[in-house]
PAZAPA-4460 file (N, C-alpha, C; in steps of 0.05 Angstrom, whole numbers, plus 32768, in hexadecimal, padded with zeros to 4 digits):
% residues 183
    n_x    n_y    n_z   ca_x   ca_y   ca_z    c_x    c_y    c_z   seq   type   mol
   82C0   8018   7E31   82B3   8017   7E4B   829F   8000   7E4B     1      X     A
   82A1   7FF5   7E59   828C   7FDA   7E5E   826E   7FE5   7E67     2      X     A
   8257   7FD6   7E65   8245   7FDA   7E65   823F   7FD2   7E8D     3      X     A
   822D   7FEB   7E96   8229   7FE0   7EB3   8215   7FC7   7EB5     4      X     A
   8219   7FBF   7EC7   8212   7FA1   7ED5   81F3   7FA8   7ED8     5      X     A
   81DE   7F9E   7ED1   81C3   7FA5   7EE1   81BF   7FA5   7EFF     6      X     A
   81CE   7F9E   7F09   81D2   7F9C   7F2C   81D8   7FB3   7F35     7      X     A
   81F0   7FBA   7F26   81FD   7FCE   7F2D   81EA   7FED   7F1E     8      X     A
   81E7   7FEE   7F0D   81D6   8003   7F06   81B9   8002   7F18     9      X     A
   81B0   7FE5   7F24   8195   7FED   7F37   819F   7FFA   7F4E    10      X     A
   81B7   7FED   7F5B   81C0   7FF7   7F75   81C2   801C   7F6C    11      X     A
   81D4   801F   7F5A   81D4   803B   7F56   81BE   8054   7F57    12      X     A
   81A8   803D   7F43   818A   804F   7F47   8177   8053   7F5F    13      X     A
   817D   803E   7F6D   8170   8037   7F89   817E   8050   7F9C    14      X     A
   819A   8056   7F92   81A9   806E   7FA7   81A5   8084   7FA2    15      X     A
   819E   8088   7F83   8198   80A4   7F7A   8174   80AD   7F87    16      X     A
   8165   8098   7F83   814C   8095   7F9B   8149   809D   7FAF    17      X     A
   8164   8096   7FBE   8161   8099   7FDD   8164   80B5   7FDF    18      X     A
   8183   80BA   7FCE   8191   80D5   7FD1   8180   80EF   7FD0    19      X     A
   816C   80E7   7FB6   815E   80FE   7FA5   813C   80F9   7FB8    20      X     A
   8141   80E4   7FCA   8122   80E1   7FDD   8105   80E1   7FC5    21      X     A
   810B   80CC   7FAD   80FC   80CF   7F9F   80F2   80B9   7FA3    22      X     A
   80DB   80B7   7FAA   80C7   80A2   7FB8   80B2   809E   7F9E    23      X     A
   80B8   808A   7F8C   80A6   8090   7F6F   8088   8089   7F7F    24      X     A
   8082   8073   7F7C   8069   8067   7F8A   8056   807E   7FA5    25      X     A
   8062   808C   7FAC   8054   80A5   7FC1   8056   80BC   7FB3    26      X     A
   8064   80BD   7F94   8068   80D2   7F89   804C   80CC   7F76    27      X     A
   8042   80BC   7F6E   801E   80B5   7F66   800F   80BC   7F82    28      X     A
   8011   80B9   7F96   7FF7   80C1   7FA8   7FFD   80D7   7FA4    29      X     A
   8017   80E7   7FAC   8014   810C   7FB3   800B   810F   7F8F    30      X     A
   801B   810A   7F83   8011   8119   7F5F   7FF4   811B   7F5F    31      X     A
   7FE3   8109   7F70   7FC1   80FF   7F6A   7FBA   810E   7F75    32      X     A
   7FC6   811F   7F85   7FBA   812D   7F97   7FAC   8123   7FB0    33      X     A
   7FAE   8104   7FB5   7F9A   8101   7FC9   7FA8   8106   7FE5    34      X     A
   7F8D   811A   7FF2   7F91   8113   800B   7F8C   8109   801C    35      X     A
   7F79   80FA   801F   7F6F   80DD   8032   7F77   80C9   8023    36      X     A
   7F80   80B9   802E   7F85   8096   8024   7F83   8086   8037    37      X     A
   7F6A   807B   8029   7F59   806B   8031   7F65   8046   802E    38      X     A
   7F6A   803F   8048   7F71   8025   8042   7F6C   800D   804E    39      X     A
   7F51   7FFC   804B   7F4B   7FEA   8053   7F5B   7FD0   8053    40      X     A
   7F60   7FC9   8067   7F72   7FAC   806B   7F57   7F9D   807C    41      X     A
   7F6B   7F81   8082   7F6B   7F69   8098   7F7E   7F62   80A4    42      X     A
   7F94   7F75   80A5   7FB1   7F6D   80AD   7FB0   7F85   80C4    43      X     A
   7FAD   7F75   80E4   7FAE   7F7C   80FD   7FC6   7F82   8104    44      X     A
   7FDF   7F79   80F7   7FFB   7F77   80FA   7FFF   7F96   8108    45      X     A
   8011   7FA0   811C   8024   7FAC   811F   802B   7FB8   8103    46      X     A
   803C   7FA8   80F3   8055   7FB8   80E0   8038   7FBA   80CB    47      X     A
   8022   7FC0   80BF   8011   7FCB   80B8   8009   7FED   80C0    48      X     A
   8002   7FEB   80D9   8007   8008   80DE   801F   8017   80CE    49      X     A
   803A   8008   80D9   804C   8017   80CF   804A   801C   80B2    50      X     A
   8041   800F   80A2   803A   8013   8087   802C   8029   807B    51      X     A
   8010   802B   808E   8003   8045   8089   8017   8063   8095    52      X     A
   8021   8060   80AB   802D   8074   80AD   8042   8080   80A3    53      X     A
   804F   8065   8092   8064   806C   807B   8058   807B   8063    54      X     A
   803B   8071   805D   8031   807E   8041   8025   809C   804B    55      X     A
   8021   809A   8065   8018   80B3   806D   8025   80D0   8070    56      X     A
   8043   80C4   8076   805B   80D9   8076   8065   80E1   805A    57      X     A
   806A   80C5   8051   8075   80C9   802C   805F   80DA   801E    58      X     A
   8049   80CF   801E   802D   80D0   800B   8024   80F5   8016    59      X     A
   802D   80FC   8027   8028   8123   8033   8002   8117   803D    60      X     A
   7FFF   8105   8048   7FDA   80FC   8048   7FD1   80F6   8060    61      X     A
   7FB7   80F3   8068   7FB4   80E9   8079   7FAB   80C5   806A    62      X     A
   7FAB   80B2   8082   7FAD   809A   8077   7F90   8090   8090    63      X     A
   7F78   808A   8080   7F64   807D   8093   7F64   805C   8087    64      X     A
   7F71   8047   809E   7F75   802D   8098   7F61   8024   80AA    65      X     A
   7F47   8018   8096   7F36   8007   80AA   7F37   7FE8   80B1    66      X     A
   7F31   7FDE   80BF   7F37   7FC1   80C2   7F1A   7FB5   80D7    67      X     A
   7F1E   7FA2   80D2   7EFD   7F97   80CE   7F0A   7F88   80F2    68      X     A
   7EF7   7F88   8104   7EF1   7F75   8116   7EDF   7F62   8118    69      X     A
   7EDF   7F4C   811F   7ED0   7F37   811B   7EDB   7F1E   8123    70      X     A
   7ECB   7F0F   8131   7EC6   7EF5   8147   7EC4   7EDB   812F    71      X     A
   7EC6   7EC5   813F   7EBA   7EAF   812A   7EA6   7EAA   812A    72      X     A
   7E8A   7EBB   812F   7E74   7EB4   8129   7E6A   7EC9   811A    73      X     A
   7E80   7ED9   8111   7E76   7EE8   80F8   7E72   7EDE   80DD    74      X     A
   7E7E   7EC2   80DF   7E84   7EBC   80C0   7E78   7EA9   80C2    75      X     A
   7E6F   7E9E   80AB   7E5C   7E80   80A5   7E6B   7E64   80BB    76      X     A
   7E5A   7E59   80BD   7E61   7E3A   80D9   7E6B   7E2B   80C4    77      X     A
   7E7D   7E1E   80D1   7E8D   7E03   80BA   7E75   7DF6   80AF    78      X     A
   7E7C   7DE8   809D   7E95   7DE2   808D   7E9E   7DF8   8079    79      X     A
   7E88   7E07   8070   7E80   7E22   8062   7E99   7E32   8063    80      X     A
   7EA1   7E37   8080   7EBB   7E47   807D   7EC8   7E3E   8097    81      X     A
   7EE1   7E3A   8090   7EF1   7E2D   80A6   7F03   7E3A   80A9    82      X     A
   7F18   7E39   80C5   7F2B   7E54   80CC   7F41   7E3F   80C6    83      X     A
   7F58   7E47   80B8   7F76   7E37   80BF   7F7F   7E46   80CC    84      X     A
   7F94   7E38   80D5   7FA9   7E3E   80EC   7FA0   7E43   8107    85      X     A
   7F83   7E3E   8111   7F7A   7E41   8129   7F7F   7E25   8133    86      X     A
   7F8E   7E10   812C   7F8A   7DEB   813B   7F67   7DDF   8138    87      X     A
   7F61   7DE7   814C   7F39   7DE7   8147   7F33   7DF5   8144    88      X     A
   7F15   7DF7   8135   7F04   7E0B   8134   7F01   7E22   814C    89      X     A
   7F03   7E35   814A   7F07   7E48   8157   7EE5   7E50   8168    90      X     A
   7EDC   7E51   8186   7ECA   7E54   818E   7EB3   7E6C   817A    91      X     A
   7E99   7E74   8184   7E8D   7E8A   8176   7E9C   7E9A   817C    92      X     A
   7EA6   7EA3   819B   7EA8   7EC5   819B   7ED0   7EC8   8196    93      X     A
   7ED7   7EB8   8190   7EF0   7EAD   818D   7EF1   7ED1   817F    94      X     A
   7F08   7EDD   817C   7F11   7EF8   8170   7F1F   7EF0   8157    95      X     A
   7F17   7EF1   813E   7F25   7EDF   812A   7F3C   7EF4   8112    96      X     A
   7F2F   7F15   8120   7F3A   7F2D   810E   7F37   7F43   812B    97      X     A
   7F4E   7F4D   812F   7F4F   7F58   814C   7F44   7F7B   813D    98      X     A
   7F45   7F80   812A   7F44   7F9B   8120   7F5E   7FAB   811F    99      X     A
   7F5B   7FC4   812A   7F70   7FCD   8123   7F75   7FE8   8114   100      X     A
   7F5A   7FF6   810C   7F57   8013   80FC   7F64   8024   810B   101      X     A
   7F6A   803B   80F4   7F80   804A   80FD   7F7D   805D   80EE   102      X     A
   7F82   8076   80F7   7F83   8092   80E9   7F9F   809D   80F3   103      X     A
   7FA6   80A2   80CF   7FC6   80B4   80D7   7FC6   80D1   80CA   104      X     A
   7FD4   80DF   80D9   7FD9   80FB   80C5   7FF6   80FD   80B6   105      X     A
   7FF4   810E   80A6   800C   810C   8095   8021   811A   80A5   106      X     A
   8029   811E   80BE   803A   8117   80C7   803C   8102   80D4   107      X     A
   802F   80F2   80D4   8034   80D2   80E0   8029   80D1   80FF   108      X     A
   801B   80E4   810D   800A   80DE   8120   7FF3   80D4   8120   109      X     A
   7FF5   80C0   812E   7FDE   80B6   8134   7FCF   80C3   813F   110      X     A
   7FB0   80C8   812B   7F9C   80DE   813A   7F7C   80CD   814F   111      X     A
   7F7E   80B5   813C   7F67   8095   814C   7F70   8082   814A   112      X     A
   7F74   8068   8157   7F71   804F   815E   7F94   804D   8162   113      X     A
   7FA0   803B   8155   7F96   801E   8152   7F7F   8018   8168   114      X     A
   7F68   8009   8158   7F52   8004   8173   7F56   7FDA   8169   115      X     A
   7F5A   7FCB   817F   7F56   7FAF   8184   7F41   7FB7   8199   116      X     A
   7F2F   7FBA   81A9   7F1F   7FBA   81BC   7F02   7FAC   81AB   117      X     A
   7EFB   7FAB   8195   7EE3   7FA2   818A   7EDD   7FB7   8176   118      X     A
   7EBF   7FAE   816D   7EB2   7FBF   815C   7EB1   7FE2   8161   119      X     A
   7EBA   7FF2   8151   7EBD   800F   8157   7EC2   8023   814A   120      X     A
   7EB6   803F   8147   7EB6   804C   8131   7EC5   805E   8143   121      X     A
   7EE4   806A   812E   7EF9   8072   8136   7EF4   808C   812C   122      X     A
   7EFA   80A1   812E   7EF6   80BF   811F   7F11   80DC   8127   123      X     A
   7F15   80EA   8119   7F2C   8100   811D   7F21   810E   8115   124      X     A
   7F29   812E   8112   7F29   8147   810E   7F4A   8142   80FE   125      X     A
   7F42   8142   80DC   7F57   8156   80C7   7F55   816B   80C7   126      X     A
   7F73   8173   80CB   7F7B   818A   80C0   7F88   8188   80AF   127      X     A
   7F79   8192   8092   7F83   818D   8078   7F96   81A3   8079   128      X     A
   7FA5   81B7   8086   7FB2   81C9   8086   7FD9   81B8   808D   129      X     A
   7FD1   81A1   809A   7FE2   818F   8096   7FEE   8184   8086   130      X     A
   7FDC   8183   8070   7FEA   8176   8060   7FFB   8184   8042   131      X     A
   7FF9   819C   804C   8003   81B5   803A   8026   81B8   804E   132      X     A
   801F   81B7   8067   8031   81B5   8081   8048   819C   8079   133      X     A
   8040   818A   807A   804B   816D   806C   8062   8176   8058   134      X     A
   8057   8182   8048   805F   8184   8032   8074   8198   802E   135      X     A
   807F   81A5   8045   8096   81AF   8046   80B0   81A1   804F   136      X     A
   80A5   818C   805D   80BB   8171   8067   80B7   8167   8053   137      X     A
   80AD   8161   8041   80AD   8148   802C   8098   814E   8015   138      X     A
   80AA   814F   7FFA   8095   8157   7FF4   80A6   814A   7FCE   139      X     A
   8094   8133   7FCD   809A   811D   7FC0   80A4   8129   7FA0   140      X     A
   8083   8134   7F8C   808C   8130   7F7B   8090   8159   7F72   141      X     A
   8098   816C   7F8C   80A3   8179   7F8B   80BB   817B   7F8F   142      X     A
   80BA   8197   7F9D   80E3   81A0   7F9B   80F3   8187   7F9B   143      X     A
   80E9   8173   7FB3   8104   8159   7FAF   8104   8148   7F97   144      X     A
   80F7   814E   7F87   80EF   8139   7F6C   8108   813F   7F5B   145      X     A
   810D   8130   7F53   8128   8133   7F36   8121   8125   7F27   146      X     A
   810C   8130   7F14   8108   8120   7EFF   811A   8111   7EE4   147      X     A
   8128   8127   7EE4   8143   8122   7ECE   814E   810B   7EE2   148      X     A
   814F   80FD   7EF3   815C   80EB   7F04   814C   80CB   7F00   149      X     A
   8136   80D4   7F10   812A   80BE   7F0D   810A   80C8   7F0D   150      X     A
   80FC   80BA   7F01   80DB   80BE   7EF8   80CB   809C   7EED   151      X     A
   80AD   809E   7EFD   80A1   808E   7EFA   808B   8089   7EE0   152      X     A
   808A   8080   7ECE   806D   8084   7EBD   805D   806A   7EC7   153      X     A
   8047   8074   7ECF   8029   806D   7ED4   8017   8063   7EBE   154      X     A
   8012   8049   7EB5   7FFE   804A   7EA8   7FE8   803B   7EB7   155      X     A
   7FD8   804E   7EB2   7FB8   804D   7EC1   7FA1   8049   7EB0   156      X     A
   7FAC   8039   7E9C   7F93   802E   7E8C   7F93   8007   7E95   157      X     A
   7F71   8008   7E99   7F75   7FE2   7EA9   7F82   7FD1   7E9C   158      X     A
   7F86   7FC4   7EA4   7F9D   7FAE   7EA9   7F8A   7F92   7EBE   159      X     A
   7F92   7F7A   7EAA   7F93   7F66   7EC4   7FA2   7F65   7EDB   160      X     A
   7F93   7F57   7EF2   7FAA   7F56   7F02   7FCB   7F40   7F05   161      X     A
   7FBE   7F2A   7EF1   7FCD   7F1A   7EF4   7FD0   7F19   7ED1   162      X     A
   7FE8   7F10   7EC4   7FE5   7F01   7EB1   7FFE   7EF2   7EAE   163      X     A
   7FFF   7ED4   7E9F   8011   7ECC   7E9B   801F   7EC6   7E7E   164      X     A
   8038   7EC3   7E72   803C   7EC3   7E5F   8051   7EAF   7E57   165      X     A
   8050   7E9A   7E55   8069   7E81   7E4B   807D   7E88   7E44   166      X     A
   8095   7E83   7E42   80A4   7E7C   7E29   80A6   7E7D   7E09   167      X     A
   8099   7E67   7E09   8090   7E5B   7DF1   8079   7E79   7DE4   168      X     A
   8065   7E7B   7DF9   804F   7E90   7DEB   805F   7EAD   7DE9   169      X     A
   8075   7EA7   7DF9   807F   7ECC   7DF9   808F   7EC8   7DE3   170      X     A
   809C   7EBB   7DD4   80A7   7EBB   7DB8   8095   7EC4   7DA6   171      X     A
   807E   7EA7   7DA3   806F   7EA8   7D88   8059   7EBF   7D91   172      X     A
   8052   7ECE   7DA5   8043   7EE4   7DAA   8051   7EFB   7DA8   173      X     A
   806D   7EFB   7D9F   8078   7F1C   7D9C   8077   7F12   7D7B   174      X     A
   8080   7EFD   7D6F   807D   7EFC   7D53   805E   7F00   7D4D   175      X     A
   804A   7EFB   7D57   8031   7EFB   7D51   8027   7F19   7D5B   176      X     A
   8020   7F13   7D6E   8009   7F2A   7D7F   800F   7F2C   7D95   177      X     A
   801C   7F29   7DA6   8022   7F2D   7DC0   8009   7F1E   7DCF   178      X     A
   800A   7F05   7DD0   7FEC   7EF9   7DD5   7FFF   7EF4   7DF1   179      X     A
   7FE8   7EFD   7E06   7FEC   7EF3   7E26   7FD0   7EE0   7E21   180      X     A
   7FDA   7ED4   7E40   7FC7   7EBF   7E50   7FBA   7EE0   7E66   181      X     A
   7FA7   7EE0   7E69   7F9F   7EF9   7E80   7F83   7EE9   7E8D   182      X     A
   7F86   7EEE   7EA4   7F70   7EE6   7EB8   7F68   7EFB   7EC7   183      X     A
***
């Protein structure tokens, strides 16, 4: 018997995923137990929302995404800090971050904002009774979990965020010490 193709064994595992609704990455938020997730951006985008409300349905959570509003006379005057992609400098009251905060419940309703209108403190009433509720539609690293299938390990001891490793150093660093470059 020939050995499977790595393509073909990812496509396979990617189906057993879908099939078995094993969402590894939301299967760490529900395992953590958390139920608020807290998520500060700068990304006003549309398909952002949709992001939190994806982690909000998967994750059994509510999802509070803040996002900052602010003009161009919030930030230091050129040359100090300059805007790209505006052509010219953008006037003072010019809108340079439209905002955008948003509160979701773990069924994916929106309970505040999206607010673009300006500066504004957004607020809901949880019902953490929801998210026990949630968890009968979806409920990550319970009943739908197949661990004998597929399973994630977590290591949660720090780590750089970046590091790089040559060629050349990834030879003579497995013969030696495993020496990385880390920043």
């Amino acid at each position: 018997m020939e050995p499977e193709k790595p393509e073909a064994a990812a496509t396979r595992l990617a189906a057993m995923a879908a099939k078995y609704k094993v969402f590894l990455v939301m299967g760490v938020i529900e395992k953590e137990g958390i139920e608020i997730y807290c998520a500060p951006t700068a990304d006003s985008r549309p398909v952002w929302q949709a992001s939190m409300t994806h982690i909000a349905l998967e994750g059994g959570c509510f999802v509070l995404s803040a996002n900052q509003f602010c003009r161009r006379k919030d930030y230091p005057p050129p040359p100090e800090y300059e805007f790209a992609g505006f052509g010219e400098e953008p006037s003072a009251d010019t809108v340079v971050c439209p905002g955008g905060s948003v509160i979701i419940s773990p069924s994916g309703e929106v309970l505040a904002g999206p607010n673009y209108e300006g500066e504004a403190l957004i607020t809901a009433d949880l019902d953490l009774g929801e998210i026990v509720r949630a968890k009968f539609d979806f409920d990550v690293v319970g009943h739908y979990a197949r661990p004998e299938v597929l399973s994630l390990v977590v290591n949660d001891k720090p780590q750089p965020p970046v590091s790089f490793t040559s060629a050349a150093e990834k030879t003579s660093a497995a013969k030696n010490d495993s020496i990385a470059k880390s920043y």
